[in-house]
N, C-alpha and C positions, 0 to 999 in steps of 0.2 A: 504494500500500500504506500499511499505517498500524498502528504496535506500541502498547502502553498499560505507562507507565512509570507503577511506585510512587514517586511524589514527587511534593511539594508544588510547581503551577505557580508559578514564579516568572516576575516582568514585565520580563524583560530578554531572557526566550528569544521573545521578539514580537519582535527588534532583531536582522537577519540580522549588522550590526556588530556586536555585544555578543561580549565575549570568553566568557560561559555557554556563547550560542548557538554560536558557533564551535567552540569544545570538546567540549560532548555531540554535533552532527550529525556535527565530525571521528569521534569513538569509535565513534557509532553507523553512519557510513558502512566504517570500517576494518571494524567485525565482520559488518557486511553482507556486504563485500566475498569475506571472509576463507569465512565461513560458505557464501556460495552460490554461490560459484567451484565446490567441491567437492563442493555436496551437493545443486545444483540444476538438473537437467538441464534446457539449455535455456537457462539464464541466459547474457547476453552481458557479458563481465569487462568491470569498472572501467564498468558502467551504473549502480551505486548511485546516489542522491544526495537526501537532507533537505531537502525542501521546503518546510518549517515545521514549529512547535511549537501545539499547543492546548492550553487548557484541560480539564480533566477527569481527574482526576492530572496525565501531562501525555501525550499524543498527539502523538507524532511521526509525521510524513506523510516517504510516502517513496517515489520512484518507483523501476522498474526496468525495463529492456531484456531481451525474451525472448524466444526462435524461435516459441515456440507460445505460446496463450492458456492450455491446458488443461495447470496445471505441477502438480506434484506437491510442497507444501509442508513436508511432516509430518517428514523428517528434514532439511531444511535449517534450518527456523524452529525446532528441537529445537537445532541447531549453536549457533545466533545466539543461541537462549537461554542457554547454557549461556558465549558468548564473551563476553557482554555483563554476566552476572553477573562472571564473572572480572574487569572493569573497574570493578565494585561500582555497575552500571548494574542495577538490577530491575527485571524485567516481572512484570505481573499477571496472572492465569489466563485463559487465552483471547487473550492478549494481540496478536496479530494479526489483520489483516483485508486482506483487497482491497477499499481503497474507490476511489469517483470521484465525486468533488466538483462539480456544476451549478453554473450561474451564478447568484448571488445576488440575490436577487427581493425588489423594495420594494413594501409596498403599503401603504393609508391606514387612518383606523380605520373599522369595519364594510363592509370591504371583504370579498370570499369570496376564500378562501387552497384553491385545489387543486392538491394535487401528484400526481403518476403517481410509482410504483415500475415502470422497466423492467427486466425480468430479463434479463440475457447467457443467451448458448448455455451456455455454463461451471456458472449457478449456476439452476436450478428447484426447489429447494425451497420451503416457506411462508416467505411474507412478515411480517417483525415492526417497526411501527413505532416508534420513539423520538419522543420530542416532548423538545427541550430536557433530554434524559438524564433523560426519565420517561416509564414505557409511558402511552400514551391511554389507554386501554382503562377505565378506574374513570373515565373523564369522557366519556361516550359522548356526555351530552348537548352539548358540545364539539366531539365530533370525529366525523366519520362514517366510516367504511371501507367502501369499496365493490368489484367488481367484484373477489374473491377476496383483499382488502384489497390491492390493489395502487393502490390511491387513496384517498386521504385527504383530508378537507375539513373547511375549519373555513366556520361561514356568514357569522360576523359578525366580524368579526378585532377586537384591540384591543393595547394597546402592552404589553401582558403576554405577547401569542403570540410576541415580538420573539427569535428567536434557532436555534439549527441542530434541523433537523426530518432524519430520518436514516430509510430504511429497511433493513433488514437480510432476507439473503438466503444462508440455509447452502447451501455447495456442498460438496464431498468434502472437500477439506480446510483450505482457510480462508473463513470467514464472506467476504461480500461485500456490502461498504454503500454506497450512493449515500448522498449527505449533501448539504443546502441550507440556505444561511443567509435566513432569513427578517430582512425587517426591518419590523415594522409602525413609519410615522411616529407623531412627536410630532401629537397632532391638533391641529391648526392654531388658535390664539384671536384673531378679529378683535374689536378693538376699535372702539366708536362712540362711544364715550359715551352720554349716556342716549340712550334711546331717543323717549321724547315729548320735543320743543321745541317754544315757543311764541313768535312772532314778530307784527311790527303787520304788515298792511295798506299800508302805505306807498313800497314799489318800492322797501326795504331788500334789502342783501342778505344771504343766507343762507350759513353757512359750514363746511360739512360734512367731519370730519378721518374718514380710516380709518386704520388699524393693525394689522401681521400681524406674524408673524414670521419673519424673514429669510430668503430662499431661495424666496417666493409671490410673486403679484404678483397684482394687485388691480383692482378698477374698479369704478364707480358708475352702478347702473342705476335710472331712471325710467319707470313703465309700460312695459316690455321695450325699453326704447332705454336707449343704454351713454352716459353723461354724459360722461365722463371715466375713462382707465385710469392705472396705473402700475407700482411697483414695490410694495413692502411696506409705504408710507406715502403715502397721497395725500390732496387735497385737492377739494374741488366748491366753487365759490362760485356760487351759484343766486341770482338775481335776482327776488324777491316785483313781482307784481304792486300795480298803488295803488288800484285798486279790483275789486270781484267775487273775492276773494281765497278759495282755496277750500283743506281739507288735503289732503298729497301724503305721499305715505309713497315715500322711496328707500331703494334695496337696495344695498347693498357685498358684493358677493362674491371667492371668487375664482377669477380668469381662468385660461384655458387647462386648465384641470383640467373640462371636463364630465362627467368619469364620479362627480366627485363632487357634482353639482349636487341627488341627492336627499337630500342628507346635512344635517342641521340648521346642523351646523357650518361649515358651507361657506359662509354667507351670515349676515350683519347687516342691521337696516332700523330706518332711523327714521323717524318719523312727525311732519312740520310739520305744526301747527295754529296758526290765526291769531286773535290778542283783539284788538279794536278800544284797551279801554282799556289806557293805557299802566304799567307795573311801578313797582317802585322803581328795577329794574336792566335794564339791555340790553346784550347782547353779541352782536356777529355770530354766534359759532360757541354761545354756550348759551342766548339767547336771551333772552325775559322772565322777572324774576323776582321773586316778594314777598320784603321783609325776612327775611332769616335760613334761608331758604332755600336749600339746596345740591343742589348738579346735577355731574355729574362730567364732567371734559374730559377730553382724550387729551393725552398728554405730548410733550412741544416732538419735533422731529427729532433722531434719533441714540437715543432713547430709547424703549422699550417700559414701557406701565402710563397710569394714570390716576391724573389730579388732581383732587379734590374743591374745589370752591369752594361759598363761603359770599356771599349778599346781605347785602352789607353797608350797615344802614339809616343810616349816619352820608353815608359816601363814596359812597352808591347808586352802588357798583361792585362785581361779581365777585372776590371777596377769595381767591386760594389758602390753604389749611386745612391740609392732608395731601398730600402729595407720592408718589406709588408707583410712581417713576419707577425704570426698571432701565435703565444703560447694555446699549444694542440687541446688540452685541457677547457679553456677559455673558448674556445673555437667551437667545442664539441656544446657546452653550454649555451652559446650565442644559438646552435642551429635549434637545441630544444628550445628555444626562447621565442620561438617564432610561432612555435604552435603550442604555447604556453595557457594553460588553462585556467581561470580564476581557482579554483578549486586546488590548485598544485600548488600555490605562490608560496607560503609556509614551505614546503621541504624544497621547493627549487632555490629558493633565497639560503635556508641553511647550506644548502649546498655551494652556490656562489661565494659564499662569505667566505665558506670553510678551504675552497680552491684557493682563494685570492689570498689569505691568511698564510698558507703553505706552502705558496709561489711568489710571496710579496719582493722580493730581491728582483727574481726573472721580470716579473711583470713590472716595475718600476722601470726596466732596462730597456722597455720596448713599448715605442709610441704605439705601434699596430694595436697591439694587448691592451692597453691604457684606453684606446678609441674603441675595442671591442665591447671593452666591457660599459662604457660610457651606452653606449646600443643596447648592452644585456638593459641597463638602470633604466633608460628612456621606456621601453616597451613594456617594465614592470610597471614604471610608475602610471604610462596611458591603459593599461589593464586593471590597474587599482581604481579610476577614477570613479566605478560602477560598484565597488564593495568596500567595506571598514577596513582602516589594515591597521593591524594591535601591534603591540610592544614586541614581540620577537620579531615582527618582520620588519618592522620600522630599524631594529636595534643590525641586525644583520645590512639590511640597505646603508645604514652609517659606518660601519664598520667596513666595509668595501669602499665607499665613498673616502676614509679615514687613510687608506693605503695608495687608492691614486693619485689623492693630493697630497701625501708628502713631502715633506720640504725636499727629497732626494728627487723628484719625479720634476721639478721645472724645466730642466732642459727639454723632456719628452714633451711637456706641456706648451713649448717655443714653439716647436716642431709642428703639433696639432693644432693653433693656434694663427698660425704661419697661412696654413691650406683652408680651414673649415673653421667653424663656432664650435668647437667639441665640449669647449668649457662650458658655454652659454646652456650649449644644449643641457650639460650635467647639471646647472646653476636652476636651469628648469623644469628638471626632472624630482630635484630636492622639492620647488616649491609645492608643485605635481600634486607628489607623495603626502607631503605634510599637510593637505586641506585633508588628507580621508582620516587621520587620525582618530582611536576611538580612548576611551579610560585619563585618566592623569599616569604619569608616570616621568619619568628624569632618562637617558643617557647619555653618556660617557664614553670616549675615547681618549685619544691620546691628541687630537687638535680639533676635538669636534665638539659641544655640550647641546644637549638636546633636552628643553622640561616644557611639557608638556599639562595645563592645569584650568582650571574653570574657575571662575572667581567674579563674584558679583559686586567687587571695591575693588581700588587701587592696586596696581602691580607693581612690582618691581623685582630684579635679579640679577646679580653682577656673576660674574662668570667665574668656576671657580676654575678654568685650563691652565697649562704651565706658562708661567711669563704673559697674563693676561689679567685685565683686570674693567674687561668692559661690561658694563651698564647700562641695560635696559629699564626705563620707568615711565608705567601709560599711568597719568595721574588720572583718569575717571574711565571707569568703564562701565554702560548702562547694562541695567540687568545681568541675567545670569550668564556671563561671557567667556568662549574656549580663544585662550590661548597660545601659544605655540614658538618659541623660540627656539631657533638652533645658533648658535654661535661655531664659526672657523677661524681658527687661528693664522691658517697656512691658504687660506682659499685667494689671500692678497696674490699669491705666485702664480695662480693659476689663470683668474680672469684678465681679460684683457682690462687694459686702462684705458682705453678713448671714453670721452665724453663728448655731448652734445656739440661741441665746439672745437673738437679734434676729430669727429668722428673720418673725416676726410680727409684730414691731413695725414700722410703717411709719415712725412718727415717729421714730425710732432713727437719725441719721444721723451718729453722732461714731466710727462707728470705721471706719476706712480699711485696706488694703493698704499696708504699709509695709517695702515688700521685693519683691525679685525673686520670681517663678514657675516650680518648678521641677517636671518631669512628670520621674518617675522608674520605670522596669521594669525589675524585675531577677529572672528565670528561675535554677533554682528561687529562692526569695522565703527573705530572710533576717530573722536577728532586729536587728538593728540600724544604722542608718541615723542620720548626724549632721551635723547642714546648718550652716554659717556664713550667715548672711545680714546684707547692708549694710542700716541704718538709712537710708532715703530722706528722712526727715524727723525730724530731729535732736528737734524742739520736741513730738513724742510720747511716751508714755508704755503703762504696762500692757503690754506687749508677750505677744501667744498664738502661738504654735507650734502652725499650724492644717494640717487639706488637705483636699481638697474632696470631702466628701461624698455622691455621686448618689442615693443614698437618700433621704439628707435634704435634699438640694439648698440646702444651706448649707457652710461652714466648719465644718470638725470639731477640736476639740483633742484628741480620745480619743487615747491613746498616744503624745502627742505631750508633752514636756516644754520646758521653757523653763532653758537653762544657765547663770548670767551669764556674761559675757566679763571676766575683773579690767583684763587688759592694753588692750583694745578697745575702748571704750567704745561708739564707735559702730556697735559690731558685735550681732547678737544670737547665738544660738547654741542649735539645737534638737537634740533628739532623737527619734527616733521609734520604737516596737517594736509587736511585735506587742499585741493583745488579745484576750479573753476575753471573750464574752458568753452567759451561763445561761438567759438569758429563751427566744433563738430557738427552745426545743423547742415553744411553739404560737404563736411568734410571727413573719409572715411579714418581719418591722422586722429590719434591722440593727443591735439598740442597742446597742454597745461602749463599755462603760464597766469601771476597773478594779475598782469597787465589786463589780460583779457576777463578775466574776471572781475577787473574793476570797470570797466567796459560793460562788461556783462550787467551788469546790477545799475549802475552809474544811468548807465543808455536806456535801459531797459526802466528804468523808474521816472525816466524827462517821458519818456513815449507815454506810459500810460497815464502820468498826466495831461502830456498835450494830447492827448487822443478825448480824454474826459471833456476837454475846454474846446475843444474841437465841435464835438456834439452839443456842447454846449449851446456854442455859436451858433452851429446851424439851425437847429429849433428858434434859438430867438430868430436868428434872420430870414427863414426856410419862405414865408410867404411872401418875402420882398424880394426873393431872388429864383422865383421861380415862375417867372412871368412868358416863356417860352420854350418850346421842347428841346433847346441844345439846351438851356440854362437847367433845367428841369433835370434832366437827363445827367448833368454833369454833377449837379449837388446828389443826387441820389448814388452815383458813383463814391464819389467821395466819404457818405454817410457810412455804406455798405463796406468798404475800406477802410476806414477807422474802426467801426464796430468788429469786422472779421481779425484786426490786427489784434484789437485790446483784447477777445476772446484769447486768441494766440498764444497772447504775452503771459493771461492767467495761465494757462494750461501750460508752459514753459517753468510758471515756479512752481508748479505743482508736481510736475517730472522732474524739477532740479530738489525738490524736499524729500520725493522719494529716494532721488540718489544719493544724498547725503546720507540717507539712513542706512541702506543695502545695497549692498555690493558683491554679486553684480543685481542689478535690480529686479525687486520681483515682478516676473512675467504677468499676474494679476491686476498688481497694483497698478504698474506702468501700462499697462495696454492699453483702459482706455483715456488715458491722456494724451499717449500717444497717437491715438486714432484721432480725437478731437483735434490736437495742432498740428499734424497732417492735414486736415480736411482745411482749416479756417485758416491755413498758410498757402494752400493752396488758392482756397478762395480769394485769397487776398490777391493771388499773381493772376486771376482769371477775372477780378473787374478791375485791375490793373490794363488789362488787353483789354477790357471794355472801353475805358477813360482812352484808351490809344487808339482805337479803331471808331469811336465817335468826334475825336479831332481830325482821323484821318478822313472821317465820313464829311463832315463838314468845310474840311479844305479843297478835296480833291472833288467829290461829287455836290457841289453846290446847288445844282440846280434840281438835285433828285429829292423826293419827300416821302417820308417813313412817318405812320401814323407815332403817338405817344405810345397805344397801346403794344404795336407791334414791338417796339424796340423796349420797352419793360419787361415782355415776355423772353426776349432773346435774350436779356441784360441778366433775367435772374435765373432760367435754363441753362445760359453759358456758367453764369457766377458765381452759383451753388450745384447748379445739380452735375456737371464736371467734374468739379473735385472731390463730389460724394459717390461718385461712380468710380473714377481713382481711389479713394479711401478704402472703400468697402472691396473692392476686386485687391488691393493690396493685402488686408485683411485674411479674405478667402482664400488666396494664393501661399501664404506663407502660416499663418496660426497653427494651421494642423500640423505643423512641422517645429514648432516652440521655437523659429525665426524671426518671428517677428519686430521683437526689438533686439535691440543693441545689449551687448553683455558691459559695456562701458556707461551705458546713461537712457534716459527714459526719452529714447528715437527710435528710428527705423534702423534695422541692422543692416549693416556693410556687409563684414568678414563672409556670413555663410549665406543669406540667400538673398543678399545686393538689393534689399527692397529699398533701400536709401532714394535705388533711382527712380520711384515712383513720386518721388519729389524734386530730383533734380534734372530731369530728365524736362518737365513739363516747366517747371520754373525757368530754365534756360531756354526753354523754345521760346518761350513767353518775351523774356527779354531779347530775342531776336529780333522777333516781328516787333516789337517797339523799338527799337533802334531802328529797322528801316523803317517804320512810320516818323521817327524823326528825321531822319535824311530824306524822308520825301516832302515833308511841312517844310524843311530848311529851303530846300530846291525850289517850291514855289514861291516860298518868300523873295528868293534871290530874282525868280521870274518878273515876279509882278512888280516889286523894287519896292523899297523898304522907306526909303524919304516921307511917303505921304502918311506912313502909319505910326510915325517915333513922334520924338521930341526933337527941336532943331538941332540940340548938342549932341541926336543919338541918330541923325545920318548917316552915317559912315557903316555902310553892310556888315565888316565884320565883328563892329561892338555889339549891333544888333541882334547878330548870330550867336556868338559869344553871351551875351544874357540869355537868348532863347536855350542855347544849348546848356546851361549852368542852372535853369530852369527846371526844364525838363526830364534830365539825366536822372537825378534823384526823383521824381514826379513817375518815371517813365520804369523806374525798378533798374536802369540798367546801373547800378553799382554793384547789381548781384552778379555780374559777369566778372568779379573775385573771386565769385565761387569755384572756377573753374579752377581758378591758382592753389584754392584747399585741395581740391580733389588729387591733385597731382603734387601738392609740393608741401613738405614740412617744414617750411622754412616761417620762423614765429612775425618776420614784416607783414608776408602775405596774410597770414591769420590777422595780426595787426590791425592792416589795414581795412580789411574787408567787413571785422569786428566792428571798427571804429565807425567807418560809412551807413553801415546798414544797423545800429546798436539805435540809431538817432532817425527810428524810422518815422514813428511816433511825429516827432519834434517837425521832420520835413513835411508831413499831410498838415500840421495844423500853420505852416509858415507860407507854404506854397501854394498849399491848395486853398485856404482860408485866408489867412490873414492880407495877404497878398493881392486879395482879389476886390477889385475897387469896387462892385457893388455891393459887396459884402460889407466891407469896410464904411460906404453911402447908408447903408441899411442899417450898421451897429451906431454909427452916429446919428441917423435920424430916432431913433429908438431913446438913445439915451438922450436928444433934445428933447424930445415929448414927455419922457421923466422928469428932466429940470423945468421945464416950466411948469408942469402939474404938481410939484413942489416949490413952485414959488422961487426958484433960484434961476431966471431967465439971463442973467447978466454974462454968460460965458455960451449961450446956444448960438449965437453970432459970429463965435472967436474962428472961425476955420478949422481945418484938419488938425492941424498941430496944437490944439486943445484936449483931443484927446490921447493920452500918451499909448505909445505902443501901435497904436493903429497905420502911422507912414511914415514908418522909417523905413531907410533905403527910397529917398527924394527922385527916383528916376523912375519909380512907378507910380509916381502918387497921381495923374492925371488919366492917365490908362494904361492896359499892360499891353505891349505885343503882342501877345497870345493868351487870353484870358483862360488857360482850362487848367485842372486840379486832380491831374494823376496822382497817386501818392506814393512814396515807398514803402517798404517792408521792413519789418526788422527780426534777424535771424532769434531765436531763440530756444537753443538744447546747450542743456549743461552734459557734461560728462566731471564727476566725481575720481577722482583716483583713491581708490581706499587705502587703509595702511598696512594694508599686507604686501610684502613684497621683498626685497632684499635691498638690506642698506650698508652703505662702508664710509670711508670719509676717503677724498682722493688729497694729493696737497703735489706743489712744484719746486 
């Protein structure tokens, strides 16, 4: 039998010792016991018993003893449900079955995979297969079902098919699943080195290495005769004739395996050919070779990979170049590591530790080995992501980790460094691991400290490692909070030093890592975090309060401050909080800078004022300025663009409160906020194009006429119902996939399923076609001639153009063509800048579109004359314009404007949060 519990698989219920395991199968056996003593006829008492735990929430197996096959489930497994919740043990709907688990079947890659579904007497209904807790059925081309699908077959198998294939079979009352763990091998890589060698003539002899990996065994054959066999490393030394010397091509395959003799990968061949004249270079095993020439060998015994040598014309000798050698041990690990089971993590990890512990010297000596096992870390830690991982596995993942980074291993780490991010990757893989963390617990190594704790007050912990004495302290943590330090002493040697502002500079090499390495998680994520750090090198200077950026794949100081120390000299002392960054509404970049977040709040607080005072206006002046259907038409533009902004702006700090709180944000909370300033940002760029195609309507087609009601209809189908046809198809498109938003902030996501461009996409068309409706308003301006529409000081064409264009531009949305520069570049001007233009959108609808506007302006003073004299205060309704303040400044419009219309702009607004989990060190020059 087998129940399906809601909880997260943790890797200690694979350990029938583990005190987890012990305890859930004790509970789970007690309410077995309790439940179907009573309520399961047939059942024979005290036969319970917990046979294991799986993967998959988590699957507990579980036998039992019964008189007959044919048992009646429905109110005993109702008991058990009901005993086991009371133990605060949850099952999931459907949560049992009668299975029976077959013996587990290995086969190779493109091998054929058939399994039979046998139905019992008990259960004939349809058969439904699983494939690794996913139906076949959408991969037909994959998988076959045949014979009333009680057989399944894959043709060509490969190390992806690797894991439990399940048939299911409803009977009256509990489902019945046979289940089989499938294991497709690592496919096999012999090694030969090159494949053409060139030898004299002369009764030399020839020296031919093979290479597998561990667990094969091999042999060398010559026109279908077997030369020599062995294990997973052997050798041929072939004797050249001295004269009539002809070429021979030998095969290495491997032995005892003929079912896989059709298979490519099952065999190597190299091909001797013989030159009379003699090279610069000779070597038994690589043969002749010209100056500077490289031929690749096989790597000494114990080791797996190949060694590139160079002719070398000085020593006409075979020079090794590049080394890619992997301890064979290491190597054998890396292959099971690929088809690595959640269920195995616990003894595969004891085992890695235990190799890496026993080889630490070799493996310190070879960058191959160092980068291998960097692969074994990366693929544990992305198979962790889906289960708990306890204190032994955590403490073995350190321990391994403890022996790469050695202070002895830097040169290797130059090397790695040099070619790839190996470090980075390992620096990602720690942080990976440490979110699945389960229990409080502490450890220790020899440059490592790991504590592990939950605490609903103040933290703090200085380190107790050798020659270390750094300091961590989050003065407030809300509620009950996990968190999570590891401290490295030696990780300075490891990662690289570029930051933000050397990240390009190659020649840049004066700033170093001057301080311990600290990876810090802490659930939920707070606002402040404050590190002590020892100066490792007294004789530096400058010192940054940095942490490592994946984004930018540098050092970051964003939100990070630098404290002095008065008492400590040789201390440094950082801060870190959260930040704010304005740019990420079309830019998929992380750039957090505080600039921008004073931008962000700054800008974003003038807008939805002036947006308030905006509507203000309009109401009082709406019936004095709407005497005509462009006028009419244009204030109702205007209206519907302030109101669509200020929504916006709301639903912008609404998705920046949630971010501050959670990180990364929850997908509930943030959705619909995110769907609203989606929709009402968009709306905003779609009577934006209205405002633009009704000046272009009245420039270009002058003589044409459009009812009021016709053009209201199109005004509010384009202006809302557009962007809620966007909104909602974006929605549809990505939710069912938990895409939807951003794992950085309360927007549309970038990284996995690019819904961003459902905003930037139509935003930027938008500011297209408005930009050439202004190059085409400018064109007929220039046509018709501009003298008789100005002011006598404002003839000259292109001051005239020059105001229209300084106008319009912000009026017209096109400063959002910035956005283009986020999308593509991380450079902090461009965010900057783009910030800066569009943060003040607010501000530009109520100056351009409003205030600007001389009947508006006629209509706010006649208003307020009819108040002073209906109180008695007539003495100042006579005074002219510049009586009432604020109303006409900027003296070159106060008589009429050039182009009277009230486009508005936009203003961007998604925050993105950097939470305080992350890895920090202090850099200095």
């Amino acid at each position: 039998m087998s129940m399906t519990l809601t909880r997260i698989f943790e890797d200690s219920l694979s350990d029938s010792t583990d005190k987890n395991y012990l305890d859930l199968s004790g509970q789970i056996t007690a309410a077995i016991e309790e439940s179907y003593s009573s309520k399961l006829n047939g059942y024979i008492s005290r036969s319970a018993k917990v046979t294991g735990f799986r993967a998959g929430s988590v699957l507990a197996d579980y036998t039992i003893s019964a008189t007959s096959n044919n048992l009646d489930f429905t109110s005993a497994n109702t008991a058990l449900s009901e005993s086991l919740k009371n133990k605060q043990i949850y099952l999931a709907a459907d949560a049992f079955a009668q299975s029976e688990e077959k013996v587990k079947k290995e086969l190779y890659p493109l091998q054929k995979l058939e399994l039979n579904c046998i139905q019992p007497d008990f259960a004939k209904g349809p058969i439904k297969w699983m494939v690794i807790n996913k139906d076949p059925a959408p991969e037909n081309a994959r998988y076959t079902l045949s014979n009333n699908n009680s057989t399944l077959t894959v043709e060509n198998t490969r190390e992806s098919d690797t894991g439990r294939y399940s048939c299911l079979i409803q009977s009256s009352t509990v489902p019945y699943i046979q289940w089989q763990n499938i294991i497709i091998k690592q496919r096999p890589t012999i090694i030969v080195g090159d494949e053409n060698r060139v030898f004299p003539c002369d009764g030399s002899t020839v020296q031919l290495r093979c290479s597998v990996e561990i667990g094969y065994n091999l042999e060398w054959v010559l026109n279908g005769a077997v030369q020599t066999s062995g294990s997973d490393n052997i050798t041929l030394d072939h004797k050249t004739q001295k004269e009539n010397c002809k070429e021979e091509t030998f095969t290495c395959r491997l032995k005892g395996l003929p079912q896989l003799q059709d298979y490519d990968y099952s065999r190597r061949s190299v091909t001797v050919r013989i030159k009379e004249k003699f090279n610069n270079c000779q070597n038994k095993e690589l043969g002749l070779g010209e100056a500077n020439e490289e031929k690749n060998g096989i790597c000494q015994s114990g080791f797996k990979g190949t060694i590139t040598y160079r002719c070398d014309s000085k020593s006409l000798d075979w020079t090794p170049v590049q080394r890619n050698c992997v301890l064979d041990l290491i190597d054998d690990i890396k292959s099971k590591a690929k088809t690595l089971v959640k269920e195995n993590i616990t003894d595969f990890m004891d085992n890695l530790s235990s190799v890496t512990a026993q080889n630490n010297v070799t493996i310190t000596e070879s960058a191959a080995t160092v980068q291998a096992i960097v692969d074994i870390l990366v693929i544990v830690a992305d198979l962790s992501q889906s289960i708990a991982i306890s204190e032994p596995v955590m403490t073995d993942f350190l321990h391994t980790v403890d022996i790469i980074v050695s202070g002895n291993v830097s040169s290797q780490w130059t090397i790695l460094n040099n070619d790839n991010n190996t470090s980075v990757k390992l620096l990602e893989a720690i942080e990976n691991i440490s979110d699945r963390l389960t229990d409080d617990f502490t450890i220790s190594g020899k440059s490592i400290q790991l504590n592990r704790t939950t605490t609903n007050n103040s933290f703090s912990i200085t380190s107790t490692l050798f020659n270390s004495t750094t300091e961590i302290v989050i003065p407030q943590v809300p509620n009950e909070t996990n968190i999570t330090i590891i401290i490295f002493t030696t990780l300075d040697n490891v990662l690289p030093t570029r930051n933000t502002s050397s990240k390009n500079d190659t020649n840049k090499s004066n700033v170093r890592i001057n301080g311990d390495v600290v990876v810090v998680k802490v659930k939920p994520t707070v606002n402040s975090i404050s590190f002590a750090f020892d100066k490792t090198d007294q004789s530096l200077g400058n010192p940054q309060c940095v942490f490592w950026n994946f984004s930018l794949d540098a050092w970051d100081s964003t939100g990070c401050k630098v404290k002095p120390s008065v008492n400590e000299k040789d201390k440094i002392t950082c801060e870190c909080d959260h930040t704010t960054s304005f740019s990420i509404l079309m830019s998929p970049y992380d750039n957090k800078n505080k600039a921008l977040a004073y931008i962000t709040y700054i800008g974003a607080a003038i807008s939805m004022a002036s947006l308030i005072l905006c509507l203000v206006i309009e109401t009082i002046v709406w019936k004095s300025v709407i005497r005509n259907d462009t006028s009419y038409m244009r204030h109702v533009s205007i209206v519907n663009i302030a109101v669509s902004l200020l929504i916006a702006n709301i639903c912008f700090f609404i998705g920046a409160a949630i971010t501050d709180q959670e990180q990364p944000p929850s997908v509930g909370r943030c959705s619909p906020a995110v769907f609203f300033m989606h929709f009402f940002y968009l709306a905003l760029f779609f009577w934006m194009l209205i405002s633009a195609l009704l000046l272009f309507y009245r420039t270009v087609m002058v003589l044409s006429q459009m009812s009021r009601f016709r053009m209201m209809a199109i005004a509010f189908i384009v202006g809302y119902g557009s962007p809620f046809l966007i909104a909602v198809i974006t929605v549809a498109s990505t939710a069912g996939s938990q895409k939807y938003i951003s794992q950085r902030a309360c927007w549309l996501n970038w990284d996995e399923s690019k819904a961003l461009l459902a905003f930037v996409i139509p935003a930027l068309t938008i500011v297209a076609i408005n930009l050439v409706v202004l190059i085409v308003v400018l064109c007929k301006m220039l046509r018709r001639g501009v003298g008789a529409a100005t002011q006598p000081e404002d003839k000259h064409a292109l001051v005239v153009i020059g105001r229209c264009v300084a106008i319009l531009t912000p009026i017209f949305g096109l400063t959002w063509g910035f956005g283009i520069g986020t999308m593509v570049s991380r450079d902090l001007g461009v965010h900057v800048v783009f910030a800066l233009l569009n943060s003040l959108q607010g501000f530009f609808i109520l100056v351009f579109g409003t205030l600007l506007d001389s009947k508006v302006r006629e209509s706010l003073r006649g208003k307020l004359s009819l108040q002073n004299l209906s109180s008695g205060r007539t003495n100042n309704t006579s005074a002219g314009p510049s009586s009432i303040p604020g109303l006409n400044f900027l003296p070159w419009i106060r008589r009429r404007n050039v182009y009277n219309v009230s486009e508005a702009n936009l203003s961007p607004a998604v925050t993105t949060s950097d939470s305080s989990n992350g890895s920090y060190a202090i850099i200095s020059n």
